[in-house]
VOVOKOL-526407 format. One line per 2 residues: their letters; for each residue y, x, z of N, C-alpha, C. Coordinates in pm, whole numbers, plus 50000, padded with zeros to 5 digits. Layout:
A	Y,X,Z,Y,X,Z,Y,X,Z  ... .
END
This chain:
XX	54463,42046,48672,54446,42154,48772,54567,42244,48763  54636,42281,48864,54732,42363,48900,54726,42492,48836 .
XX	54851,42540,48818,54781,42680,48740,54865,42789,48862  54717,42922,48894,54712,42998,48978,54728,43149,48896 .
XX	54800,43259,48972,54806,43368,48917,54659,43442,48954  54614,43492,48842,54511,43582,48852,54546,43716,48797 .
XX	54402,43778,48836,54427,43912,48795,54302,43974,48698  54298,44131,48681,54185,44102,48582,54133,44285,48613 .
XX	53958,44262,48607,53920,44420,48665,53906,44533,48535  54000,44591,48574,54026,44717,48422,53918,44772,48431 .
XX	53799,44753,48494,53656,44815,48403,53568,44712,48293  53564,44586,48365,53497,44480,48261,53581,44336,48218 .
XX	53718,44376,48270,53754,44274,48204,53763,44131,48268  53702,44154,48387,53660,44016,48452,53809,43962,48561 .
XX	53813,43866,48556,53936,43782,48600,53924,43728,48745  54025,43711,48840,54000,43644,48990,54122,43570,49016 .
XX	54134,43510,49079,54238,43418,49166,54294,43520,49240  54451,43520,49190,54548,43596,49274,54569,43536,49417 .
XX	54555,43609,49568,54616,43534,49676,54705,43579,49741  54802,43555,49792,54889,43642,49854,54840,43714,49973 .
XX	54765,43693,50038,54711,43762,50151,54632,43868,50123  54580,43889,50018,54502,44009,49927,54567,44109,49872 .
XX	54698,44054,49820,54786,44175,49789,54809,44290,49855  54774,44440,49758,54817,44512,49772,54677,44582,49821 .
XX	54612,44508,49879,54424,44561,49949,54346,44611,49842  54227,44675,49895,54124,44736,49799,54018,44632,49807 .
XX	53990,44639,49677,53844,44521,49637,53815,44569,49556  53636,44538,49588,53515,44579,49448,53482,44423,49347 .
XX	53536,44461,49212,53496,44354,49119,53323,44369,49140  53246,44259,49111,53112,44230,49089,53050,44333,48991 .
XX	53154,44433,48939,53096,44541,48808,53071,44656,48923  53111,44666,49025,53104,44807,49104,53306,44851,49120 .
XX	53322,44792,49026,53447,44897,48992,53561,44880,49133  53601,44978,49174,53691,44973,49315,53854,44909,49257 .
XX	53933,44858,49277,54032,44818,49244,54123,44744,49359  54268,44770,49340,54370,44705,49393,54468,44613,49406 .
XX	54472,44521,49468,54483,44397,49422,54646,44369,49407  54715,44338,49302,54856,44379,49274,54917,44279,49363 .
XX	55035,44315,49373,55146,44246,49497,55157,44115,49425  55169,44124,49298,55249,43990,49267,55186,43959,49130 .
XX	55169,43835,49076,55135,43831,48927,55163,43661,48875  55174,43673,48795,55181,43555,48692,55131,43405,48730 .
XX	55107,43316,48707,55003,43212,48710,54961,43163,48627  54844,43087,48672,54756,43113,48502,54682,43003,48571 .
XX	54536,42959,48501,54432,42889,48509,54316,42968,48633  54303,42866,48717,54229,42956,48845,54075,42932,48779 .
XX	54027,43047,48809,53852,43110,48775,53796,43068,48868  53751,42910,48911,53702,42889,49046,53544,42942,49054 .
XX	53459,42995,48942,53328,43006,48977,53339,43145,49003  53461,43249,48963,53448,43343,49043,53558,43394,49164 .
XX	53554,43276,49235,53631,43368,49361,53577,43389,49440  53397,43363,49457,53321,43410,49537,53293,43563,49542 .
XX	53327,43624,49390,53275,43782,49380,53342,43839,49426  53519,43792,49460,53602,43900,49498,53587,43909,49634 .
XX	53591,44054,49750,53559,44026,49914,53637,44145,49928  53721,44179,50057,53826,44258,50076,53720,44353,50099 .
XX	53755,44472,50092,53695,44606,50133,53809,44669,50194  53801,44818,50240,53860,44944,50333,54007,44900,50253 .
XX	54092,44919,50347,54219,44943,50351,54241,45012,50251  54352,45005,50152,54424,45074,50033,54444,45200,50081 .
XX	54386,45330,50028,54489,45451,50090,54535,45513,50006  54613,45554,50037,54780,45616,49956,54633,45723,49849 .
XX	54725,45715,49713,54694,45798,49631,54735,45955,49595  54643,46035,49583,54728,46192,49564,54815,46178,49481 .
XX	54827,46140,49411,54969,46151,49276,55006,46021,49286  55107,46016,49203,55226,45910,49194,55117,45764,49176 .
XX	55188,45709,49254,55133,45531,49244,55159,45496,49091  55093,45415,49046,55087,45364,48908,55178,45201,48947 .
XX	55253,45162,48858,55288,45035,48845,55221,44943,48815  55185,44840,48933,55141,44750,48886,55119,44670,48735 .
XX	55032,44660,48675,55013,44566,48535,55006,44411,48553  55045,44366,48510,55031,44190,48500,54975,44210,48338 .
XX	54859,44127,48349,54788,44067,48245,54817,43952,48200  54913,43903,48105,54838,43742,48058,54723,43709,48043 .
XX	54659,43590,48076,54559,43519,48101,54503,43516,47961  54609,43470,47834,54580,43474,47712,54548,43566,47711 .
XX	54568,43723,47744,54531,43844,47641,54408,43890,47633  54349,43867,47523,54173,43936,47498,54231,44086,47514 .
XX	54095,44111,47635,54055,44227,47653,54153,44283,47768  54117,44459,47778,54139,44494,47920,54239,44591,47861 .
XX	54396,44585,47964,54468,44683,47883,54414,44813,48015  54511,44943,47988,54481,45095,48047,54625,45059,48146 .
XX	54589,45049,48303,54679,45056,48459,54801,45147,48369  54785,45280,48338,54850,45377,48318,54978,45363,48219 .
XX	54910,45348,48065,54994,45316,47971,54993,45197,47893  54880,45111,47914,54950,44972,47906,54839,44964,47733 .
XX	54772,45061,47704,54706,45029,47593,54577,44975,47610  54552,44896,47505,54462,44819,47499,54307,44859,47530 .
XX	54206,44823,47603,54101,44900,47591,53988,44815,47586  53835,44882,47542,53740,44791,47515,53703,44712,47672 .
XX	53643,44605,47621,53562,44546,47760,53461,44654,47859  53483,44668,47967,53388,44750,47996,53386,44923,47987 .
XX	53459,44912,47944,53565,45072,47925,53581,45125,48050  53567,45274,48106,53598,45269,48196,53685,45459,48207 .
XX	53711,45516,48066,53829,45579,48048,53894,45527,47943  54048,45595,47961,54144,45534,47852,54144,45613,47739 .
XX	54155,45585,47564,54156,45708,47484,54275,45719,47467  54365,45675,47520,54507,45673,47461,54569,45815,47555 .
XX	54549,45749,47684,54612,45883,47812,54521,45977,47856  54371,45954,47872,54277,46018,47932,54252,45961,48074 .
XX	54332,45804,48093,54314,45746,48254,54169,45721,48270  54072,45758,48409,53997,45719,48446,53995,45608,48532 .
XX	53921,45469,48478,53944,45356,48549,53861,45384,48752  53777,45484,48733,53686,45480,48871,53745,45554,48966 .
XX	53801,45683,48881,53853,45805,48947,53971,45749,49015  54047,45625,48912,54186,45659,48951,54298,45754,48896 .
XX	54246,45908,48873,54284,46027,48781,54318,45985,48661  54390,46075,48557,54414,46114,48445,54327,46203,48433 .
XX	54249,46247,48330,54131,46361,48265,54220,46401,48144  54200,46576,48216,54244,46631,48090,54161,46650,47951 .
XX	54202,46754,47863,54120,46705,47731,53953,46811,47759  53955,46875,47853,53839,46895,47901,53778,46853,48033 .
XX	53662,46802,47999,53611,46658,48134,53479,46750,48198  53419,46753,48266,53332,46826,48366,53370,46922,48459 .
XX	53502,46952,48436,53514,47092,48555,53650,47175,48489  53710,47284,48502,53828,47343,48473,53814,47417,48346 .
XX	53899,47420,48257,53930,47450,48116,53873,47620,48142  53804,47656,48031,53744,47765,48022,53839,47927,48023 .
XX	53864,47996,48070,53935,48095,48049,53922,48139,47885  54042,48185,47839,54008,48170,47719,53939,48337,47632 .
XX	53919,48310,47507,53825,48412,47460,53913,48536,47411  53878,48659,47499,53936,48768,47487,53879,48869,47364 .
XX	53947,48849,47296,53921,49001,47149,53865,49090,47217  53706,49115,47151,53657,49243,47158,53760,49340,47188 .
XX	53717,49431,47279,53768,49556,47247,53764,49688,47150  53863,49734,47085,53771,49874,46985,53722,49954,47060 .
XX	53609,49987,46994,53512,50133,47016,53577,50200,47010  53575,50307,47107,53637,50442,47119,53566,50542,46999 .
XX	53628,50603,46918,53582,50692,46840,53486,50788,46905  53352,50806,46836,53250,50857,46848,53299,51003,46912 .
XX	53253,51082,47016,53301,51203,47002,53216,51298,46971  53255,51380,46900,53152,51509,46829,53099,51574,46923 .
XX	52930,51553,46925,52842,51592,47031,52854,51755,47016  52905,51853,47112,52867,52013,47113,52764,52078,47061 .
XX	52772,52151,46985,52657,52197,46918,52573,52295,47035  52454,52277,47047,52404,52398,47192,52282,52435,47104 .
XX	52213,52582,47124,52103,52634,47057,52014,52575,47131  51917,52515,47069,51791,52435,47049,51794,52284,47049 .
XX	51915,52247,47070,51981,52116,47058,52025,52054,47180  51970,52139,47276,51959,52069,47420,52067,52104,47526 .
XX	52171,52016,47532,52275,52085,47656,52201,52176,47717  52266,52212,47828,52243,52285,47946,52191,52228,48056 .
XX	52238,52094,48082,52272,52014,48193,52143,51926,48154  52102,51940,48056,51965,51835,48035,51834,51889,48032 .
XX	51866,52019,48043,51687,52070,47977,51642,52106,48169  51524,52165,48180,51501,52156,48319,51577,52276,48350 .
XX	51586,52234,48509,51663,52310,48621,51601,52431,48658  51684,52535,48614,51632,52675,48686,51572,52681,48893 .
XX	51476,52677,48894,51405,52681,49056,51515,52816,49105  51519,52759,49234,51618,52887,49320,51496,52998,49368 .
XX	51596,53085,49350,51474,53199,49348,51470,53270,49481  51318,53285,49525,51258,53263,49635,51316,53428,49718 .
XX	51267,53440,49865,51299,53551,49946,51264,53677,49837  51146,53642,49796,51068,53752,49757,51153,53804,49686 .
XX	51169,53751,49557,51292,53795,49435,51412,53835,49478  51440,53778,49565,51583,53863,49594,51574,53937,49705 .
XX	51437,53997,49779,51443,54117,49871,51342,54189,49816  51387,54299,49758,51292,54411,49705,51180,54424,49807 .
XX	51224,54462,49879,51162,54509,50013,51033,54436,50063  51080,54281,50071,50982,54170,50095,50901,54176,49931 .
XX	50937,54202,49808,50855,54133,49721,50785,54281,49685  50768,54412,49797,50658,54472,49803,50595,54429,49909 .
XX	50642,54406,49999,50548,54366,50104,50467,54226,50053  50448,54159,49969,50412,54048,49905,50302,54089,49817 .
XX	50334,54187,49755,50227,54239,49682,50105,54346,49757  50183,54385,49814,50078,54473,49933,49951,54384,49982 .
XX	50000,54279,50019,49972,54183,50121,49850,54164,50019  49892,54081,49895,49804,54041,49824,49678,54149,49780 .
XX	49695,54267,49752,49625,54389,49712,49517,54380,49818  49578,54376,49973,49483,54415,50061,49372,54280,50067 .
XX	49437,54162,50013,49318,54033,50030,49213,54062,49935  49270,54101,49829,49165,54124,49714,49040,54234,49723 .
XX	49139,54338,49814,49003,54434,49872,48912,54415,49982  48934,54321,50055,48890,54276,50193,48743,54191,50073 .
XX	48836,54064,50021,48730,53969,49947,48585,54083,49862  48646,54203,49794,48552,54265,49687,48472,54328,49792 .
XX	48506,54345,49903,48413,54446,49988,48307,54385,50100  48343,54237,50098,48289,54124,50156,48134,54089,50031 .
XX	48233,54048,49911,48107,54048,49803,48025,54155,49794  48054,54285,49777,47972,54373,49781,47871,54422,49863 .
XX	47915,54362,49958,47802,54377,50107,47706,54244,50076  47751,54129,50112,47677,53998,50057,47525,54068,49924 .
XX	47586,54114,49825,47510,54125,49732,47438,54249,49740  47498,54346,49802,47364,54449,49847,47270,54401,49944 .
XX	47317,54325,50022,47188,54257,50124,47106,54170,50060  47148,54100,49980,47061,53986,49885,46979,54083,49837 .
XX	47041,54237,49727,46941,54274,49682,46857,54408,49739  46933,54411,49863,46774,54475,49958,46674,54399,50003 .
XX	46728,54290,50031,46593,54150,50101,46539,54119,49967  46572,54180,49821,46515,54113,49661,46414,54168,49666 .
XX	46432,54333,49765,46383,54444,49709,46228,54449,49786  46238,54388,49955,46143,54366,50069,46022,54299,49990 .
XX	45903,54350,49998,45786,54254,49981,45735,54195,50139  45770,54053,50123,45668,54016,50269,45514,53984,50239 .
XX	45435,54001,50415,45342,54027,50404,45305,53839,50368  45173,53836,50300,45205,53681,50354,45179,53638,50465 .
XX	45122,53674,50553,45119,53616,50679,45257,53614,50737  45355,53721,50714,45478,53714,50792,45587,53606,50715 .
XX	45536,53549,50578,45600,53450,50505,45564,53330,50603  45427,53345,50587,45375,53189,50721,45463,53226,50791 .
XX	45457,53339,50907,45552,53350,51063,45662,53299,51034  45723,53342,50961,45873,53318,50931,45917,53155,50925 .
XX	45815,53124,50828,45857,52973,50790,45847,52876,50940  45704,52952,51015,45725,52876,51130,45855,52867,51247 .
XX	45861,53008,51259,45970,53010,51351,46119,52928,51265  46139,52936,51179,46203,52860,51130,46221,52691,51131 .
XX	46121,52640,51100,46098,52532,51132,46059,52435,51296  46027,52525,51355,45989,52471,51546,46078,52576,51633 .
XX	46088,52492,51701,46190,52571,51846,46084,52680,51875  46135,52777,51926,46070,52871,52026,46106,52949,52114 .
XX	46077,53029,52268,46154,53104,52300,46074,53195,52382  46202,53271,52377,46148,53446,52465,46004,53419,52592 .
XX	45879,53459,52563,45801,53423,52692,45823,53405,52816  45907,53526,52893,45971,53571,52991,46055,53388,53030 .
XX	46139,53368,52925,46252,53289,53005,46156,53121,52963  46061,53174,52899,45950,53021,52842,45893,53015,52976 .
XX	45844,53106,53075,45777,53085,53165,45837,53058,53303  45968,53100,53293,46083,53061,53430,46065,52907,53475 .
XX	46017,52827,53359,45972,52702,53429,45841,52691,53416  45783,52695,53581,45668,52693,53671,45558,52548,53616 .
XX	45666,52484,53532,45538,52385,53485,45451,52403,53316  45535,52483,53257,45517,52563,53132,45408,52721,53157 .
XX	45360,52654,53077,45211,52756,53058,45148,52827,52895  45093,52949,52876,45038,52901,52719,44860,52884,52766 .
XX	44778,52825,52662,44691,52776,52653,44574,52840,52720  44468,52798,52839,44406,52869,52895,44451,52907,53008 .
XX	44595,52951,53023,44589,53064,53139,44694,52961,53217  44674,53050,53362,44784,52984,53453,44865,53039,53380 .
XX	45044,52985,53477,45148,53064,53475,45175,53240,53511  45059,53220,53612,45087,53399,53643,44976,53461,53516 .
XX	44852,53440,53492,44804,53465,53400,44884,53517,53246  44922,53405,53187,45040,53404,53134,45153,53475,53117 .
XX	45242,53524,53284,45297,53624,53223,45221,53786,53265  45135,53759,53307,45045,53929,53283,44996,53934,53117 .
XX	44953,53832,53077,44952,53881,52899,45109,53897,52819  45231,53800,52842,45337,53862,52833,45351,53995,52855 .
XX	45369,54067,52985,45436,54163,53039,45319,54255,52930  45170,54275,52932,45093,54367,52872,45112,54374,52714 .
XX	45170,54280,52637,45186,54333,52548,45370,54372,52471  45446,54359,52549,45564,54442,52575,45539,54556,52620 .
XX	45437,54629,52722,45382,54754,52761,45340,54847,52646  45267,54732,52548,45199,54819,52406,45322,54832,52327 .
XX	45427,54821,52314,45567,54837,52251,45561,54682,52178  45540,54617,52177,45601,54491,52119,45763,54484,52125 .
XX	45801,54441,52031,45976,54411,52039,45982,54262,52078  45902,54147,52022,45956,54049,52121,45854,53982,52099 .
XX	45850,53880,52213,45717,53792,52228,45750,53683,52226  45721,53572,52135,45773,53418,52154,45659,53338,52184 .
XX	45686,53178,52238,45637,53097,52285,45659,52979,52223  45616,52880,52183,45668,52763,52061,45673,52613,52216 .
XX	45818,52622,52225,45843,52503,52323,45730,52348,52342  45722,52383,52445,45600,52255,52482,45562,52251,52604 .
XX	45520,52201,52678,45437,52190,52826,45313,52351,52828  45240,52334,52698,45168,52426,52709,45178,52509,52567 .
XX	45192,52603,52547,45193,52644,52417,45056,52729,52360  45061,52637,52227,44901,52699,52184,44951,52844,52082 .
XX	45050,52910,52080,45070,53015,51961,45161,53137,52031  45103,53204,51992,45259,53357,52006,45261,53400,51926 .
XX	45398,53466,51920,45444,53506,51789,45521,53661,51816  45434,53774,51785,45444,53859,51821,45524,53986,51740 .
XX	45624,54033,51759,45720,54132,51638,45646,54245,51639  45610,54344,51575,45565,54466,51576,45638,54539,51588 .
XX	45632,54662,51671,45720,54799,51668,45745,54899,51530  45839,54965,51516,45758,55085,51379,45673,55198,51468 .
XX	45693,55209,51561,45642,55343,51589,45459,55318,51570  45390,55397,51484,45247,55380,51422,45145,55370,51528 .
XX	45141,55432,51642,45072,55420,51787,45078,55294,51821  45210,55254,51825,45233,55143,51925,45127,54996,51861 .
XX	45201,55035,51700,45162,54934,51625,44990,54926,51624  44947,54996,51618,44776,55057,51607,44712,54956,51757 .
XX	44854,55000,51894,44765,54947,51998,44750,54793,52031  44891,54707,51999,44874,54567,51991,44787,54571,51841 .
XX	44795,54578,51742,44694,54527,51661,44531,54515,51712  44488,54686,51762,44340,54654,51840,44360,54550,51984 .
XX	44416,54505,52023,44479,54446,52136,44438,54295,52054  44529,54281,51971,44469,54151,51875,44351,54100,51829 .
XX	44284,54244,51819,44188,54192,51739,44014,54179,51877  44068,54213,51965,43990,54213,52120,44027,54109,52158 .
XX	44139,54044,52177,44165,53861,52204,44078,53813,52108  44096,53812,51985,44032,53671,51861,43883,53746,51863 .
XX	43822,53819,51930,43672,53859,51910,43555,53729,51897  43487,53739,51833,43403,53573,51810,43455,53468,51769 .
XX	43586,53448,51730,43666,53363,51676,43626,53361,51557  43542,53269,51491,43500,53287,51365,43645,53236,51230 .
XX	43719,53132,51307,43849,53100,51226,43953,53215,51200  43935,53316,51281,44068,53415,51274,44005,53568,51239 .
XX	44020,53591,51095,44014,53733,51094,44034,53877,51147  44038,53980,51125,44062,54103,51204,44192,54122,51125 .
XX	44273,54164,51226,44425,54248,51168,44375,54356,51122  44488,54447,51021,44504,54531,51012,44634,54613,50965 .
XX	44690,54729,51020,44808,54734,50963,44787,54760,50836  44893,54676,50796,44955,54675,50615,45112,54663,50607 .
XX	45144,54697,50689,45311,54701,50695,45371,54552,50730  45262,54483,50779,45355,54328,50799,45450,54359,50975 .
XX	45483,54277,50956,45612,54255,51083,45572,54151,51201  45486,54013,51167,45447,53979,51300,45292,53992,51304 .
XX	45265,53907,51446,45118,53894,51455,45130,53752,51528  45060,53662,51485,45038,53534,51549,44896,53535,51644 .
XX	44922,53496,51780,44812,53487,51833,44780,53348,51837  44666,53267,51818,44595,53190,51855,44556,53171,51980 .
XX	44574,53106,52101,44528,53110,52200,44404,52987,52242  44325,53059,52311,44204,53019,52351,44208,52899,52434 .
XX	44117,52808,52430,44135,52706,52541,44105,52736,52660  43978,52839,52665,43970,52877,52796,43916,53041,52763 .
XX	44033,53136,52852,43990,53253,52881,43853,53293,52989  43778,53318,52871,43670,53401,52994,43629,53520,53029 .
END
């Protein structure tokens, strides 16, 4: 068999049939590894079971840095030498330890590999000498302890910081003269004995609506118990005649109660009381009035006046 120049792939070592029509092109050995197929080489013993692995790939393109010189391998030589400097390298190698050539890159690697050489390590700097903290009474700068508040209209206008105090003087007497009234009325009403019947009145009118007879009877369908509307207000109007101070009506269609204020004057009072006690006559539920100093009179009204 004829002997053919081959070549050999500086990552594993593996060998191909040199052709002239290949020269100088880019091809992937069967390892992955990208490689260029040299212009010219030696002849040797042709590798016929592998010239199937070698297949042209992309066009050669120019390299950023200087082209490397072609290597010719003897066929004899065990193992894979380095494109770059020509030293020997393991099978399968795919940087050089001699130069730092990368067989994949193509590159030279400098002696630091992942990324750009570290800026280098700058000497501490010296500490600036401590400086002697100012001595201040109570230990505390000036600038640290709290902030004096800006001082208000008042303080800096005489004038205004009497009128400020005035002001205040007169609230304090308004408030003491407010309490003092409050608490003399509490203890004149401490001082009032009610009658108990006017405790009942009271609680009632308190508890149920009621109103003035007069404006209770302005509506023509409102009545108190027994009497028409005109009826009704002729017992109104007659006992406002006997001095009554006011006459109430307890809100309803018909109202069964009045609630009658007494006068002071002793006549007056004398004449609605007998007045009272001439309505409830035979009323065995409702006792006889009498004055005892109470304040109302509740009438009971009849179902039917006769």
């Amino acid at each position: 068999m004829s002997e053919q120049a081959k070549f050999t792939c500086q990552a594993c070592g593996k060998q191909y049939t040199w052709k002239p029509e290949l020269a100088g092109k880019r091809a992937k050995c069967k390892c992955g590894q990208m490689m260029t197929v040299p212009q010219q080489l030696h002849s040797d013993e042709p590798d016929l079971d592998a010239l199937y692995d070698l297949a042209e790939d992309e066009p050669a393109r120019p390299a950023r840095t200087a082209p490397q010189a072609a290597v010719t391998i003897p066929a004899q030589q065990a193992g894979a030498r380095c494109p770059s400097c020509s030293a020997p390298m393991q099978p399968g190698a795919v940087l050089c330890v001699n130069c730092g050539f990368n067989l994949k890159t193509g590159k030279k690697m400098g002696t630091a590999v992942g990324g750009p050489a570290p800026p280098p390590i700058q000497p501490p700097a010296a500490r600036p000498a401590a400086a002697i903290a100012p001595q201040f009474p109570g230990g505390i700068p000036p600038t640290l302890g709290p902030k004096r508040m800006q001082q208000s209209a008042a303080e800096t206008d005489p004038n205004q910081k009497k009128m400020v105090i005035l002001g205040a003087v007169a609230i304090l007497l308004i408030a003491g003269l407010i309490g003092g009234f409050v608490l003399l009325k509490q203890g004149a009403e401490s001082n009032v004995v009610y009658h108990f019947e006017d405790k009942e009145i009271m609680t009632l009118l308190d508890e149920q609506a009621s109103t003035e007879i007069k404006a209770f009877l302005e509506n023509n369908m409102f009545s108190l118990m027994g009497m028409t509307t005109s009826q009704a207000r002729q017992f109104g109007d007659n006992l406002y005649k006997l001095g009554a101070k006011d006459v109430r009506a307890f809100d309803g269609r018909v109202s069964r109660t009045l609630v009658v204020e007494l006068p002071d004057d002793p006549d007056q009072r004398k004449a609605i009381i007998d007045h009272y006690n001439r309505y409830h006559q035979g009323m065995l539920d409702v006792r006889p009035a009498t004055d005892e100093g109470q304040r109302y009179l509740k009438y009971r009204l009849k179902i039917a006046n006769i």
